[in-house]
PAMARTI-776829 format. One record per atom (N, C-alpha, C): residue number from 1; atom name; x, y, z. Coordinates in Angstrom, 2 decimals. Layout:
{NUM,'CA',{X,Y,Z}};
...
END
This chain:
{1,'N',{11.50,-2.69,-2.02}};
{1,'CA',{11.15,-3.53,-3.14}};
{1,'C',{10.63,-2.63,-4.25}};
{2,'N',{11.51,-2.58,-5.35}};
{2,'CA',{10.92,-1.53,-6.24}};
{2,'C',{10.21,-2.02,-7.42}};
{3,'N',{8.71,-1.95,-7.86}};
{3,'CA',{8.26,-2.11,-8.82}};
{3,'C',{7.85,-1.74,-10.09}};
{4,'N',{8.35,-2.12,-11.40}};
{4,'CA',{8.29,-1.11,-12.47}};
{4,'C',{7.03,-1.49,-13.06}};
{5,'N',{6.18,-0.82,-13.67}};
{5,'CA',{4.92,-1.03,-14.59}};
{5,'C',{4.79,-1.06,-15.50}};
{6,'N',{4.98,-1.79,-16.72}};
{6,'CA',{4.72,-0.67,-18.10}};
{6,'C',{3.34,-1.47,-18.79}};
{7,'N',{2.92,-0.70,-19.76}};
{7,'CA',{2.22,-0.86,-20.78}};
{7,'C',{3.14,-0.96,-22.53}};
{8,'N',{1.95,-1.14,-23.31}};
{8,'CA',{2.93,-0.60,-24.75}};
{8,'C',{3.62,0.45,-24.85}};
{9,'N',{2.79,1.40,-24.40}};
{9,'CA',{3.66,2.42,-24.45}};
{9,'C',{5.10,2.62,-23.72}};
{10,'N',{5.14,2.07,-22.79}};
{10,'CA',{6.32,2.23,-21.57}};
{10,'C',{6.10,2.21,-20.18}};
{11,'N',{6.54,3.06,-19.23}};
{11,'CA',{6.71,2.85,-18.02}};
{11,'C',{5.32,3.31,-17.58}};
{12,'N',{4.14,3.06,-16.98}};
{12,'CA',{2.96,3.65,-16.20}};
{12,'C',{3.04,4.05,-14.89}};
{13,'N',{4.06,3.34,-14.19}};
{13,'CA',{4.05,3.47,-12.90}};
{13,'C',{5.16,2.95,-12.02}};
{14,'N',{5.87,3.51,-11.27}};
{14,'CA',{7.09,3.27,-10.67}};
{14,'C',{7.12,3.01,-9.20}};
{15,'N',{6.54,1.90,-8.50}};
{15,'CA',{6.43,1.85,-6.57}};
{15,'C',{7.58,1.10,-6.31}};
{16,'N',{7.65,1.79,-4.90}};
{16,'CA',{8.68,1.01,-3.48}};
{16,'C',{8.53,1.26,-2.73}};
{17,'N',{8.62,0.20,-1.59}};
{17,'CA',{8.46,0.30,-0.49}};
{17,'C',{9.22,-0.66,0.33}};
{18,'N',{8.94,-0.20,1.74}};
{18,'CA',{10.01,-1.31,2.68}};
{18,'C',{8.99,-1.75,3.32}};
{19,'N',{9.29,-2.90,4.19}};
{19,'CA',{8.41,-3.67,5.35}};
{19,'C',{8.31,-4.77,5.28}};
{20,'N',{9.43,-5.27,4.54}};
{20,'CA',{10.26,-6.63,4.94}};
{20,'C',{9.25,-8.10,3.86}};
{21,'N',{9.05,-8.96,4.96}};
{21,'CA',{8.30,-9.84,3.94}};
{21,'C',{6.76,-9.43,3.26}};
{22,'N',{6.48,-8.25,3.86}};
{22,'CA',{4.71,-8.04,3.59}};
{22,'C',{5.25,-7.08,2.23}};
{23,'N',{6.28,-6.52,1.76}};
{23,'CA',{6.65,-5.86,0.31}};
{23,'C',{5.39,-5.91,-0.92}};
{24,'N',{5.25,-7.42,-0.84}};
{24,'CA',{4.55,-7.50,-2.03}};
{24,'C',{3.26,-7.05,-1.56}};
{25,'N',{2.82,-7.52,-0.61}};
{25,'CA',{1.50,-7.08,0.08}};
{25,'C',{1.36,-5.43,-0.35}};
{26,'N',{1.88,-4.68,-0.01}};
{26,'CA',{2.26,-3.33,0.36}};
{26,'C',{1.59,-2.55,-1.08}};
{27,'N',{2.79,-3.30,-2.01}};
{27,'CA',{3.32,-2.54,-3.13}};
{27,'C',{1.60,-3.37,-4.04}};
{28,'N',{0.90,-3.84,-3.83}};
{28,'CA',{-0.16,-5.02,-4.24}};
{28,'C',{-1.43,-3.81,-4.12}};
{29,'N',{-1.28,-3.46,-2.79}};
{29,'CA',{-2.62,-2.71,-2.24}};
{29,'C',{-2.57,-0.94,-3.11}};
{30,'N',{-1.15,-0.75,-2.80}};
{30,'CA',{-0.95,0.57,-3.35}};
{30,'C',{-1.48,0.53,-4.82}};
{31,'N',{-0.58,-0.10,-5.96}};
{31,'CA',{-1.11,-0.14,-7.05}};
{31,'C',{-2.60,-0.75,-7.42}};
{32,'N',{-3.24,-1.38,-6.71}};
{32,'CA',{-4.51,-1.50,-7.13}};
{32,'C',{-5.51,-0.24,-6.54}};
{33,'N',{-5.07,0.49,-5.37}};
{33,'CA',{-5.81,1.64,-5.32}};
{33,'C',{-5.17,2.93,-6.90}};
{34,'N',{-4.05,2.77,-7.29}};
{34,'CA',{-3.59,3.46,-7.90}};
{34,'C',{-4.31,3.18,-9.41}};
{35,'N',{-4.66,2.09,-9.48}};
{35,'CA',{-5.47,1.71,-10.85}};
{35,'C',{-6.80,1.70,-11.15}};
{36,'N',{-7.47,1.89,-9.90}};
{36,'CA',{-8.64,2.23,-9.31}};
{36,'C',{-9.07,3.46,-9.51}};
{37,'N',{-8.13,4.63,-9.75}};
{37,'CA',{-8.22,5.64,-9.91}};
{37,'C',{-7.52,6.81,-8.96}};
{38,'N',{-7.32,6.06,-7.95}};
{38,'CA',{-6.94,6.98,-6.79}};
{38,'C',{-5.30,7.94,-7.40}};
{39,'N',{-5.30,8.47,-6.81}};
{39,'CA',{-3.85,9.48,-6.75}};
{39,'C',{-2.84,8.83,-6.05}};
{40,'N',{-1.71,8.86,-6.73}};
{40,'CA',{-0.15,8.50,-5.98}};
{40,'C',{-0.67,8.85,-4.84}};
{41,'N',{-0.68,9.59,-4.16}};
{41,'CA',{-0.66,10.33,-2.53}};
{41,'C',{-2.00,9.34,-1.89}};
{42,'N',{-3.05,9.50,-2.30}};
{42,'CA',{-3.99,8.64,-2.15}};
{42,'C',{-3.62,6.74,-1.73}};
{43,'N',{-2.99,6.76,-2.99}};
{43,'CA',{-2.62,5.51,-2.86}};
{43,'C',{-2.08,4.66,-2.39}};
{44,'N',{-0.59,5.83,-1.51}};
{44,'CA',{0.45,5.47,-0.57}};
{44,'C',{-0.62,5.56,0.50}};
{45,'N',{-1.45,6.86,0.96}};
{45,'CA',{-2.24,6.95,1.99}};
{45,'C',{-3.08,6.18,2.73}};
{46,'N',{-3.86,5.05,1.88}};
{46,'CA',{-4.93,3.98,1.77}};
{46,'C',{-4.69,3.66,2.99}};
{47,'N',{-5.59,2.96,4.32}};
{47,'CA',{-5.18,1.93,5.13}};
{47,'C',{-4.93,0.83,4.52}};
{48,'N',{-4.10,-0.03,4.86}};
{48,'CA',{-3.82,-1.36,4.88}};
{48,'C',{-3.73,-2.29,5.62}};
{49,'N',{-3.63,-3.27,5.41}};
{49,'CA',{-3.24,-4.72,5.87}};
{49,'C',{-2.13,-5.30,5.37}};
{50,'N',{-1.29,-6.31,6.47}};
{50,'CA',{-0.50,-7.46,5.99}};
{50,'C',{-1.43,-8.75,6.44}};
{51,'N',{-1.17,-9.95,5.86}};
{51,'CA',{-1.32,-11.24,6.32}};
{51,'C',{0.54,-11.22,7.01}};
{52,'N',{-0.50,-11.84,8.30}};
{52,'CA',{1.60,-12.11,9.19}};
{52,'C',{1.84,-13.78,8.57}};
{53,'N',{3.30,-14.10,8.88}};
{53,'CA',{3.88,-14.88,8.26}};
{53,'C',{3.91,-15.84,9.74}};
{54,'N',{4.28,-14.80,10.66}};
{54,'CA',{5.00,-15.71,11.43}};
{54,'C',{4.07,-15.83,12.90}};
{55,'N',{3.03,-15.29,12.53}};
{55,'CA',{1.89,-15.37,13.78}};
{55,'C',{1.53,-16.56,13.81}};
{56,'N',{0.88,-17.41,15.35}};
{56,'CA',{-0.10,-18.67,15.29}};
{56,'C',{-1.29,-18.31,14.25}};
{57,'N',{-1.73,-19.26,13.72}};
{57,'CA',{-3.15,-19.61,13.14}};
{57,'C',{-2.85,-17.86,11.91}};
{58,'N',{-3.89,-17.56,11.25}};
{58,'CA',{-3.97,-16.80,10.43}};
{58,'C',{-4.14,-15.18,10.71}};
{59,'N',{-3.23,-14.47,11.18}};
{59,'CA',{-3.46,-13.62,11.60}};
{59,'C',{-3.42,-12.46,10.82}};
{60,'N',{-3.92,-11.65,10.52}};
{60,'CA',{-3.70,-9.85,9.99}};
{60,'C',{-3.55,-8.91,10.63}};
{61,'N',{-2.48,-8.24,10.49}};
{61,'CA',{-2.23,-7.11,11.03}};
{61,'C',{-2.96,-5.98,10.13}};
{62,'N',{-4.26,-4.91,11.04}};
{62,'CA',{-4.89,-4.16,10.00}};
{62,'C',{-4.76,-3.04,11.11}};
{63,'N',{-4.78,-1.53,9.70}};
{63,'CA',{-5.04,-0.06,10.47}};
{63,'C',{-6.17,-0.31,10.96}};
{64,'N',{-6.55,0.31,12.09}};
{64,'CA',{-8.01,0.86,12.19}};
{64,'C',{-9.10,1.03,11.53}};
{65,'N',{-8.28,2.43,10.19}};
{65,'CA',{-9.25,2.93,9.47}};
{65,'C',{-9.66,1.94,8.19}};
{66,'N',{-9.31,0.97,8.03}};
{66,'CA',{-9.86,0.00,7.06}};
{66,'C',{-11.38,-0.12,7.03}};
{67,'N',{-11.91,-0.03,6.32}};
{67,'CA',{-13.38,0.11,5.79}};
{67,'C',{-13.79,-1.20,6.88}};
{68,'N',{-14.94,-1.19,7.06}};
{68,'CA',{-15.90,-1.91,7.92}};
{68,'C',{-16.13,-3.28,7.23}};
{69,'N',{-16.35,-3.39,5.80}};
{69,'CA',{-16.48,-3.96,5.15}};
{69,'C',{-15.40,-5.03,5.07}};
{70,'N',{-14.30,-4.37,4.70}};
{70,'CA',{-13.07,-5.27,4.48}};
{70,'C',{-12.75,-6.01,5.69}};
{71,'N',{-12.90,-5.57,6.52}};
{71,'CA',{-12.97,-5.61,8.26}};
{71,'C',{-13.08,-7.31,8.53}};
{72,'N',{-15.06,-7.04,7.98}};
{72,'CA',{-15.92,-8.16,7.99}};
{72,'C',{-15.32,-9.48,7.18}};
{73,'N',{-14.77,-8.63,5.78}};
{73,'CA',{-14.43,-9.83,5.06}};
{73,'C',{-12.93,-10.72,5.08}};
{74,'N',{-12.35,-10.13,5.89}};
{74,'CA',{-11.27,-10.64,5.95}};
{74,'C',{-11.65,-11.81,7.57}};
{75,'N',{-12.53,-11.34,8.52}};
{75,'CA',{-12.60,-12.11,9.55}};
{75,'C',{-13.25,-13.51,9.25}};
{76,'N',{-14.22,-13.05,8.47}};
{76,'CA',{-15.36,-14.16,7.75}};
{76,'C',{-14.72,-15.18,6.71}};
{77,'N',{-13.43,-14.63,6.69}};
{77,'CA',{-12.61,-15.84,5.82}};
{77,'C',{-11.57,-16.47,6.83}};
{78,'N',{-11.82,-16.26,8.31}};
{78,'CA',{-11.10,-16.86,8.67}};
{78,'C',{-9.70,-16.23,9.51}};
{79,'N',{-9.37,-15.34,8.98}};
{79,'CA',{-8.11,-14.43,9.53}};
{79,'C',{-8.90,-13.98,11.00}};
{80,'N',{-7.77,-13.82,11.61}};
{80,'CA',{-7.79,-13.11,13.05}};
{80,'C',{-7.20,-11.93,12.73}};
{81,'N',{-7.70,-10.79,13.31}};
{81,'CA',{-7.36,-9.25,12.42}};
{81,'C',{-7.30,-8.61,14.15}};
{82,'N',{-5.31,-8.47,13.92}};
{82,'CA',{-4.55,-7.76,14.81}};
{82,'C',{-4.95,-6.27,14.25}};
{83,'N',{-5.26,-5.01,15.25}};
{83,'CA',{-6.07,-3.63,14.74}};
{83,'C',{-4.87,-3.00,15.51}};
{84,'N',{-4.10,-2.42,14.48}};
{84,'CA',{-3.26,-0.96,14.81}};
{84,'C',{-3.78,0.11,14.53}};
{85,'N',{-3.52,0.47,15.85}};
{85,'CA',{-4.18,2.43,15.65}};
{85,'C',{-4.02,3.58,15.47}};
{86,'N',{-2.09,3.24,15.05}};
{86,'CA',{-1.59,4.66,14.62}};
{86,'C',{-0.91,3.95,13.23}};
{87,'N',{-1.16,5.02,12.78}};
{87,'CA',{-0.50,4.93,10.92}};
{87,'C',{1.07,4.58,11.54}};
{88,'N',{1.33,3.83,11.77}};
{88,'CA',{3.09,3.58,12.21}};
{88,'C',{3.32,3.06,11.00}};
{89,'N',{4.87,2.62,11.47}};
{89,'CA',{5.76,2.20,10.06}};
{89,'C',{5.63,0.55,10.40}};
{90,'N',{4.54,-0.16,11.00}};
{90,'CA',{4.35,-1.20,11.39}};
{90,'C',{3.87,-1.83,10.09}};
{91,'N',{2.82,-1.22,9.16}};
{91,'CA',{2.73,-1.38,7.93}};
{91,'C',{3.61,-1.18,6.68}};
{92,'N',{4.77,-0.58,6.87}};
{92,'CA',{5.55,-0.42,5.95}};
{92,'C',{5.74,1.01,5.53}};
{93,'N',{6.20,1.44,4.66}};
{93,'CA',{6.50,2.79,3.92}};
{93,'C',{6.51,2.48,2.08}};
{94,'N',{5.51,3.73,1.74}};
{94,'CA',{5.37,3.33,0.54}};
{94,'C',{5.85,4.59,-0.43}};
{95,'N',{6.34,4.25,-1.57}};
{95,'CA',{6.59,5.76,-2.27}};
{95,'C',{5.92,5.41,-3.93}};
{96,'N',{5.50,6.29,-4.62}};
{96,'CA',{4.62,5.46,-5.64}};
{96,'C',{4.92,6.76,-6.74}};
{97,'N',{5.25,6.37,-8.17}};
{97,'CA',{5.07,7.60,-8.91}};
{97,'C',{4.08,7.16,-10.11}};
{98,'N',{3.61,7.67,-10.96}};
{98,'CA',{2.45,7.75,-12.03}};
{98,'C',{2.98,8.42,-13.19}};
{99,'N',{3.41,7.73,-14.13}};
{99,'CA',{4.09,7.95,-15.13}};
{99,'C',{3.00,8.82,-16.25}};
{100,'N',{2.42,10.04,-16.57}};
{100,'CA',{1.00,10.15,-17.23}};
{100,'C',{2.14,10.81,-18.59}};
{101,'N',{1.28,11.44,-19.45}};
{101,'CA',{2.07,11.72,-20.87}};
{101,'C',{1.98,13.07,-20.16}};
{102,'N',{3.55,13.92,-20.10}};
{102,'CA',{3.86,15.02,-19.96}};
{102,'C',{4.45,15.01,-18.70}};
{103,'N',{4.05,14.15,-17.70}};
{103,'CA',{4.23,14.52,-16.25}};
{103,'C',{4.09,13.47,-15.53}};
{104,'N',{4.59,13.64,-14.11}};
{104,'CA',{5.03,12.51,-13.15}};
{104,'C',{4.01,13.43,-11.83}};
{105,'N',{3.33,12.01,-11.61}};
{105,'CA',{2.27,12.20,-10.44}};
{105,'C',{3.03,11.81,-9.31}};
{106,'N',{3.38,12.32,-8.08}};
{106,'CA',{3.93,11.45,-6.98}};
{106,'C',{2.83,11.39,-5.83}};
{107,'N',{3.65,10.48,-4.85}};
{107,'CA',{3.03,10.04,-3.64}};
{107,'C',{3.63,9.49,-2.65}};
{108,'N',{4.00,10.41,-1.48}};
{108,'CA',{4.84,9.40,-0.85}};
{108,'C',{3.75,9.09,0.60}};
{109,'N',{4.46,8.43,1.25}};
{109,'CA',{3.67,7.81,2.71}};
{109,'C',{3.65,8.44,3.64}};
{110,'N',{2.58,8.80,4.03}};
{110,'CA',{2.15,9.52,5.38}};
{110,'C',{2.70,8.73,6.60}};
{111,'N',{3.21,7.84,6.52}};
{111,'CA',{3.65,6.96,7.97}};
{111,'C',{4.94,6.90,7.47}};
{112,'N',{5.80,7.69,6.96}};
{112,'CA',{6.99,7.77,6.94}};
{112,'C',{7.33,9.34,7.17}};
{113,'N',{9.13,9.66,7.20}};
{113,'CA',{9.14,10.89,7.35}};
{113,'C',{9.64,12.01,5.81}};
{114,'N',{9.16,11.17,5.12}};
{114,'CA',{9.74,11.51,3.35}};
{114,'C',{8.47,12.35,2.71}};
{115,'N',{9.10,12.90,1.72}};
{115,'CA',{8.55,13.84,1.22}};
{115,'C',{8.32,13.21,-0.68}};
{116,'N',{7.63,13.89,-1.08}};
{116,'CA',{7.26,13.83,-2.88}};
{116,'C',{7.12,14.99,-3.79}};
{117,'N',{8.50,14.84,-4.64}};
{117,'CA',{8.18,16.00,-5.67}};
{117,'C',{8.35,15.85,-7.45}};
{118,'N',{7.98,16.42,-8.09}};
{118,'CA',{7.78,15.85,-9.25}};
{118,'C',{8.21,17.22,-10.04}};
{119,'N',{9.02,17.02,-11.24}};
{119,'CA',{8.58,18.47,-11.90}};
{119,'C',{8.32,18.35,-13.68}};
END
């Protein structure tokens, strides 16, 4: 699912990723760490979460390393939070670029087997 960004000026930011219906999820978490400040690489890197579609009752599929916090707040609203413990491609694969004036920031996903280069 590839997402384009722009501002007035033009393009800010260029993501895609695979992992089926959670896409938007994916490509959602990446760019808000990416606007946050974090780095393409950072940003693909982040733990995540999906909400499942097709689980009983409200379930989330979450990394491990998800903050304690988010942890809390996603249970406390109710979700049942399925905990994966290896960065698998169970979350998806993300590739993210950063459009800055002069130069292209990349980032690709540590739970994939792809690489990022920019020149």
């Amino acid at each position: 699912m590839p997402v384009i960004v722009t501002d007035d000026r033009g393009p800010v930011a260029v993501a895609g990723t695979m992992g089926g219906y959670a896409q938007p999820q994916i490509n959602a978490q990446t760019l808000t760490h990416l606007f946050a400040g974090a780095t393409p690489a950072e940003a693909v890197a982040a733990p995540r979460w999906i909400v499942e579609r097709d689980a009983p009752g409200r379930a989330v599929t979450i990394e491990a390393s998800v903050p304690a916090d988010a942890r809390r707040s996603l249970a406390s609203s109710g979700f049942d939070l399925v905990t994966v413990h290896d960065r698998s491609s169970e979350l998806g694969h993300a590739q993210l670029i950063r459009v800055a004036p002069g130069r292209l920031d990349v980032g690709s996903d540590p739970r994939s087997d792809g690489g990022a280069a920019a020149g």
